[in-house]
py3Dmol code that shows the C-alpha trace and the ligand (Angstrom):
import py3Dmol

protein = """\
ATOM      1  CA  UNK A   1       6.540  14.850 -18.214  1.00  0.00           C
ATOM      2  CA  UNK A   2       5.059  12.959 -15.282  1.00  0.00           C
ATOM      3  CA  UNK A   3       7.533  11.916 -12.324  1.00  0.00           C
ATOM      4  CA  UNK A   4       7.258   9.357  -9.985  1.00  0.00           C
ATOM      5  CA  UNK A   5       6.781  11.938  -7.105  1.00  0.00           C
ATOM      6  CA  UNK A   6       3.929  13.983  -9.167  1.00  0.00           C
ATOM      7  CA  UNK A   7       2.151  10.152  -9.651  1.00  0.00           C
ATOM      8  CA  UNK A   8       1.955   9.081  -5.726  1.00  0.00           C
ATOM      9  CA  UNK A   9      -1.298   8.203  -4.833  1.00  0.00           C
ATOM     10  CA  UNK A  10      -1.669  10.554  -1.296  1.00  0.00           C
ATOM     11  CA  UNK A  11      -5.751   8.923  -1.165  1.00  0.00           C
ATOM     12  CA  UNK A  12      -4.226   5.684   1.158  1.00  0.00           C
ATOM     13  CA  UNK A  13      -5.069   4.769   3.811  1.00  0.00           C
ATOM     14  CA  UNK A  14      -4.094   5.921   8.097  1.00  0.00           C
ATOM     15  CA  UNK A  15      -3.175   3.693  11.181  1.00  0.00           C
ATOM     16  CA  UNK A  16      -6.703   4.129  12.455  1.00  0.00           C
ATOM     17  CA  UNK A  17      -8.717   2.938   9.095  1.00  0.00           C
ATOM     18  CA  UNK A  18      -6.244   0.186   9.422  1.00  0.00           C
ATOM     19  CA  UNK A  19      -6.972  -0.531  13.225  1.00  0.00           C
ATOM     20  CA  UNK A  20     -10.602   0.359  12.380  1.00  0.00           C
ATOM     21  CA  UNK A  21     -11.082  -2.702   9.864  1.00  0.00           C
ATOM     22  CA  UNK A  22      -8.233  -5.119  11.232  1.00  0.00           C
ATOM     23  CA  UNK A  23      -9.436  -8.649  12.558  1.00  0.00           C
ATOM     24  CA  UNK A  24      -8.748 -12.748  11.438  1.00  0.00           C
ATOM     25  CA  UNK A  25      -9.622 -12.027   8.153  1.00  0.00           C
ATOM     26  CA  UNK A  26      -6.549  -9.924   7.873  1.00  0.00           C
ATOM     27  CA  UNK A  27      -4.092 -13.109   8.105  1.00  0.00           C
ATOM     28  CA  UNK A  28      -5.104 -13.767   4.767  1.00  0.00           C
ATOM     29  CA  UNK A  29      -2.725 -12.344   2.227  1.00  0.00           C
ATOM     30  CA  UNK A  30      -5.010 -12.028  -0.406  1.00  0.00           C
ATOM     31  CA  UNK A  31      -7.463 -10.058   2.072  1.00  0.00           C
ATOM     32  CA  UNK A  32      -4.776  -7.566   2.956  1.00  0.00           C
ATOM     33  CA  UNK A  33      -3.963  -6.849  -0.755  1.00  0.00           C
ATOM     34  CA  UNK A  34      -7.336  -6.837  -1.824  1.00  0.00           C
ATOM     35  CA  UNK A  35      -7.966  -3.903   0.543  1.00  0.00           C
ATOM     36  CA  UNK A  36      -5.012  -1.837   0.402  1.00  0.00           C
ATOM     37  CA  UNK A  37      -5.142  -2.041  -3.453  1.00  0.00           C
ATOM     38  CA  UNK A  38      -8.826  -0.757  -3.501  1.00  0.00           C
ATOM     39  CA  UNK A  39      -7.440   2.083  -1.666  1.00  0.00           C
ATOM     40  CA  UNK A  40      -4.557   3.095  -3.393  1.00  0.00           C
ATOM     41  CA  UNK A  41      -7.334   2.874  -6.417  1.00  0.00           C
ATOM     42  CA  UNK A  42     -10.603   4.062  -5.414  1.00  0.00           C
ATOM     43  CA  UNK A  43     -11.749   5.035  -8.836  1.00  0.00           C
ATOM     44  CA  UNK A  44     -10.054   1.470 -10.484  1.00  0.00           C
ATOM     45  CA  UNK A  45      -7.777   0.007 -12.083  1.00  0.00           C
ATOM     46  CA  UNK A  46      -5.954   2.561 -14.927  1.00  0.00           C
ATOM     47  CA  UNK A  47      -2.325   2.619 -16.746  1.00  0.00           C
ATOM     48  CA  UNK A  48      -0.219   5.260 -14.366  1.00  0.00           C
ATOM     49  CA  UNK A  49       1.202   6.441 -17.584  1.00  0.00           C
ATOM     50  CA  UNK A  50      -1.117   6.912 -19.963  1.00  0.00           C
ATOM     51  CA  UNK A  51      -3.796   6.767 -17.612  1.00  0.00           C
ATOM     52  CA  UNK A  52      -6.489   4.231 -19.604  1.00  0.00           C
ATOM     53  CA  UNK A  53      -8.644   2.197 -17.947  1.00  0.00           C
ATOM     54  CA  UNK A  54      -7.913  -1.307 -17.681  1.00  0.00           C
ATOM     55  CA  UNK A  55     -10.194  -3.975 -18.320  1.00  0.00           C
ATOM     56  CA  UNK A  56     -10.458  -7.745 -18.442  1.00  0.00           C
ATOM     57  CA  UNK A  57      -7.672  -9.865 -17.767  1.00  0.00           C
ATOM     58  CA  UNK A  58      -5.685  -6.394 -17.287  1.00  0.00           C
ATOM     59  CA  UNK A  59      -7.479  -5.473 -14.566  1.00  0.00           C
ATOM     60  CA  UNK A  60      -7.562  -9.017 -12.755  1.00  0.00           C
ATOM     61  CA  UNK A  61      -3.506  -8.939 -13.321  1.00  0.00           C
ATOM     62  CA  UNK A  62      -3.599  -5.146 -11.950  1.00  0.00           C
ATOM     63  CA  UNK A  63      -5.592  -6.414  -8.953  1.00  0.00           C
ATOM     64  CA  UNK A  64      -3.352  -9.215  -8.331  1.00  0.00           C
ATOM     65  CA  UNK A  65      -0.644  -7.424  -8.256  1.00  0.00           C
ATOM     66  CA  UNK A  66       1.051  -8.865 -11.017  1.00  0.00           C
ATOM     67  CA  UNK A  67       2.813  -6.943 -13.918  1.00  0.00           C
ATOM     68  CA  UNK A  68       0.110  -5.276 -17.023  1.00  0.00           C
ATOM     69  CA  UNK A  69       1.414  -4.087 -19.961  1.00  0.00           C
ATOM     70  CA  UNK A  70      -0.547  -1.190 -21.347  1.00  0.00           C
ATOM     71  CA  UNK A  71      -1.730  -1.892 -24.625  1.00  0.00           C
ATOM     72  CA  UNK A  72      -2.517   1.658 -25.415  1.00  0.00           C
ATOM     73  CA  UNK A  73       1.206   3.056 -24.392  1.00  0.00           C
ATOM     74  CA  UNK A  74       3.029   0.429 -24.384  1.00  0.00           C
ATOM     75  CA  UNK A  75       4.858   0.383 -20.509  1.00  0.00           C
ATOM     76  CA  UNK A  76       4.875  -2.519 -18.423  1.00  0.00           C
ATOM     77  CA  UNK A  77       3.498  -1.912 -14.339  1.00  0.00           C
ATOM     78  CA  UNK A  78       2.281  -3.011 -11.001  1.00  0.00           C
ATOM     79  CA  UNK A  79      -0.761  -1.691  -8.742  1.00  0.00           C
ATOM     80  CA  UNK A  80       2.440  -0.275  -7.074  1.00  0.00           C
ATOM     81  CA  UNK A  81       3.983   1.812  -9.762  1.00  0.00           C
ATOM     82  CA  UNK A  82       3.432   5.074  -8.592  1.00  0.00           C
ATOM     83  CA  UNK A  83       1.591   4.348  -5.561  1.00  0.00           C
ATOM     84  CA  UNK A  84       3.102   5.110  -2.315  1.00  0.00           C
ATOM     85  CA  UNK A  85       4.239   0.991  -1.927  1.00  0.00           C
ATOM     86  CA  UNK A  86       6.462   1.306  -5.515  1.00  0.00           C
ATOM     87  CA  UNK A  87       9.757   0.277  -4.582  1.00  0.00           C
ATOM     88  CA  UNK A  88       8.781  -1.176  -1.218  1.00  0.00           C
ATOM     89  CA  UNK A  89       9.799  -4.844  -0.088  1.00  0.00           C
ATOM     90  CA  UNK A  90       6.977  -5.270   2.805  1.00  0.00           C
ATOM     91  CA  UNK A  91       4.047  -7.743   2.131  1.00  0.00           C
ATOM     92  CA  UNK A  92       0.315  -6.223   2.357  1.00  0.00           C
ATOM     93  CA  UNK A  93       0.155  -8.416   5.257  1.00  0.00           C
ATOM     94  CA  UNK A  94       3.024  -6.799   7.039  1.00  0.00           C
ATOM     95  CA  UNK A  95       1.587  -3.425   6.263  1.00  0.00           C
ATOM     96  CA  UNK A  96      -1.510  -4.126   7.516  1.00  0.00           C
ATOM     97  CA  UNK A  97       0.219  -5.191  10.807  1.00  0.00           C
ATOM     98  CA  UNK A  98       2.618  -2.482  11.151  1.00  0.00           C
ATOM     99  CA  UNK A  99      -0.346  -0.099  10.921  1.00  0.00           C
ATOM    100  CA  UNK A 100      -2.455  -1.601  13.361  1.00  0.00           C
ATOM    101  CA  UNK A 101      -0.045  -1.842  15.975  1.00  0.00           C
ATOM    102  CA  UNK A 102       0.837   1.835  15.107  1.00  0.00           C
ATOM    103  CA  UNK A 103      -2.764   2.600  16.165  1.00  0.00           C
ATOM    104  CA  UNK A 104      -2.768   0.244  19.094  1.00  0.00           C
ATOM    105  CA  UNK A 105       0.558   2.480  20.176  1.00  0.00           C
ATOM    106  CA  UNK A 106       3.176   0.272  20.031  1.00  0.00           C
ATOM    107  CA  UNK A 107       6.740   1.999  19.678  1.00  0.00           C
ATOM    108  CA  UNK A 108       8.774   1.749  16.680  1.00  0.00           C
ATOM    109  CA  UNK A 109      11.270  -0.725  18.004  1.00  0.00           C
ATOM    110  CA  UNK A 110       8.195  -3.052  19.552  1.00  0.00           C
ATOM    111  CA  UNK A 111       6.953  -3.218  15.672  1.00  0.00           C
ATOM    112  CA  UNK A 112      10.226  -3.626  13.999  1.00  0.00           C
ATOM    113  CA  UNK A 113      10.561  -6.368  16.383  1.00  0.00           C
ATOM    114  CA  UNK A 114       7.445  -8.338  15.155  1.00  0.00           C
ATOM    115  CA  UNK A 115       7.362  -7.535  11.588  1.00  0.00           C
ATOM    116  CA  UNK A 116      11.443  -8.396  11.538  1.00  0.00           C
ATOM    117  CA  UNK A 117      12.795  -4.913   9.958  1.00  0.00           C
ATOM    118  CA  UNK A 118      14.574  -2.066  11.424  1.00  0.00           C
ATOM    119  CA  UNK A 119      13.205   0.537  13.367  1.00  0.00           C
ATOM    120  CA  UNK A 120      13.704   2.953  10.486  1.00  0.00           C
ATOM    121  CA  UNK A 121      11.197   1.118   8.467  1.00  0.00           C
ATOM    122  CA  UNK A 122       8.726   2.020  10.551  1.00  0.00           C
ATOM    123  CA  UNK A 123       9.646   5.532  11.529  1.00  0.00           C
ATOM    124  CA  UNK A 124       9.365   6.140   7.877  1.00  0.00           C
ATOM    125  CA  UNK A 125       6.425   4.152   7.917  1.00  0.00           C
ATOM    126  CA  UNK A 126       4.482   5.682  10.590  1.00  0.00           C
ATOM    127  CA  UNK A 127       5.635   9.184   8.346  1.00  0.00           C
ATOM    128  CA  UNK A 128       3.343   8.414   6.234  1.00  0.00           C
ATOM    129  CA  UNK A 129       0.470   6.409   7.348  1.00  0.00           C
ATOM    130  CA  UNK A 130       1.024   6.971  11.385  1.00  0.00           C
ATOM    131  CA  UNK A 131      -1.681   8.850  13.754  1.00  0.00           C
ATOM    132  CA  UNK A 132      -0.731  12.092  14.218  1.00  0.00           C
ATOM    133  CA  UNK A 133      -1.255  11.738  17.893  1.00  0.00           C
ATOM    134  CA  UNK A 134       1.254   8.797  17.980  1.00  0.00           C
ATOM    135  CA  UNK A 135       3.956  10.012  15.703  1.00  0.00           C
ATOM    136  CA  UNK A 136       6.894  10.537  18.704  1.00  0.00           C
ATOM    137  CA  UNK A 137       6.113   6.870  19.938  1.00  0.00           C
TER     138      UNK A 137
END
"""
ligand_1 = """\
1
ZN
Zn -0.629 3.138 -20.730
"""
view = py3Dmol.view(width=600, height=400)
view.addModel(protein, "pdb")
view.setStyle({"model": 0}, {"cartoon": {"style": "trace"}})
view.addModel(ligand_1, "xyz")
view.setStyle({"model": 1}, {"stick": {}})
view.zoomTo()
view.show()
């Protein structure tokens, strides 16, 4: 039986991709999700527990983010379920932000500050998408 922990996608994405690709472009919402949802899936859109490959209107509701219901197993999901972002509140917009101020260097409490969460967001944030090299920040 598959749990949520054996499921997370670990293929996503670091501060400096982030930093690497950020610009205006990335004030757009739909620019943000587009291209931290094509990371989480680099090999497409597929049910996380039955693993078939979605298609159609599916796979335009799996890329927008919205609920699918697998019609081979049954179970209702997000792009997020399973991913690394299940069970987190922050837009793609704000992760986008908080990871390319991680690789700019701002602290912890500098980027809690802008994105409006606490500082233990980001500590837990920069955990698992920080620079290594910036981690104590
Ligand atoms: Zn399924």
């Amino acid at each position: 039986m598959e749990t949520a922990e054996n499921t997370i996608n670990l293929n996503f994405f670091t501060a400096a991709d982030a930093a690497e690709i950020f610009g205006p472009n990335f004030l757009d919402a739909e620019v943000c999700r587009q291209w931290i949802l094509k990371r989480l899936h680099p090999a497409g859109a597929f049910c996380p527990c039955c693993g078939s490959s979605l298609a159609g209107r599916q796979a335009t509701r799996f890329w927008q983010d919205r609920p699918v219901c697998c019609t081979e197993c049954g179970k209702t999901f997000t792009a997020r379920t399973g991913t690394i972002l299940a069970g987190k509140n922050l837009t793609y917009q704000e992760i986008i932000l908080i990871a390319y101020l991680m690789a700019r260097g701002d602290s912890n409490s500098e980027i809690a500050e802008i994105i409006g969460c606490n500082r233990e967001t980001i500590r837990l944030w920069r955990r698992q998408i920080g620079d290594v090299a910036c981690q104590e920040i």
